[in-house]
C-alpha positions as CSV (number, residue, x, y, z in Angstrom):
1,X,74.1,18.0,15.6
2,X,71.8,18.5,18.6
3,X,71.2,22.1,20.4
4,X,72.0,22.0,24.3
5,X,69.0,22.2,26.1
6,X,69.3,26.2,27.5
7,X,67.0,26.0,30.8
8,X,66.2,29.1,33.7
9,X,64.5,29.5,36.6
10,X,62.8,32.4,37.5
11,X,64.2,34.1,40.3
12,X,61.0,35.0,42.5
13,X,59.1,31.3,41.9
14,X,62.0,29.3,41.0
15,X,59.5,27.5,37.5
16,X,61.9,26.5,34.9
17,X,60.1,29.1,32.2
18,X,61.0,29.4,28.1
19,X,61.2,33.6,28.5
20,X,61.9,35.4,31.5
21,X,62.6,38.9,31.5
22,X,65.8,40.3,33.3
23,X,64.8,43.6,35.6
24,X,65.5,45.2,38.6
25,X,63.0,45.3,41.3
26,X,63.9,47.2,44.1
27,X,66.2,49.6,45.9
28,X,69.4,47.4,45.5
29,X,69.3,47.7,41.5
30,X,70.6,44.0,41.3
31,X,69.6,42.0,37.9
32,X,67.0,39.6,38.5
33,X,65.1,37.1,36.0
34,X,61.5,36.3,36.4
35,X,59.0,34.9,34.3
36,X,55.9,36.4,32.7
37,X,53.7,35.6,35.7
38,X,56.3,37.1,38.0
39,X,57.0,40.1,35.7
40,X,53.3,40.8,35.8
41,X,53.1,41.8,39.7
42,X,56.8,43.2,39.5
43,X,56.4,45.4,37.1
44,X,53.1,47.3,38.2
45,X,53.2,50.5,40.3
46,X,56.7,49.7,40.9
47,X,58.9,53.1,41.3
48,X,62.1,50.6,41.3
49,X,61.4,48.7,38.1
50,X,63.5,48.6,35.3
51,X,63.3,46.2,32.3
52,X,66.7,44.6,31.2
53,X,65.6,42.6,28.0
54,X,64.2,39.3,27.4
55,X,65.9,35.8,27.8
56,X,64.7,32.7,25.4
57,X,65.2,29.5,26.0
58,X,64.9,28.7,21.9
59,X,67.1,31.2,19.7
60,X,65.8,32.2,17.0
């Protein structure tokens, strides 16, 4: 029995990525995924960030 192939894009770069993290960014407090590269300049200094939990394309 194959697995479906489970695929996102990140929401700020639009790469296909195996783990993106689900946050908010800003003043709307809307759900966003991004990947780690993203995540990295999102999440510093940020007064509006809020982490969500992480999203893997391969379940464990």
């Amino acid at each position: 029995m194959s697995r479906r192939v489970r695929e996102k894009t990140c929401d700020r770069c639009t790469q296909i990525s195996p783990i993106l993290y689900r946050i908010q960014q800003d003043a709307a407090k809307t759900w966003v995924f991004v990947c780690p590269a993203c995540w990295e300049s999102v999440s510093q200094d940020n007064p509006f960030y809020v982490y969500g939990g992480t999203w893997k394309a391969k379940k464990p």
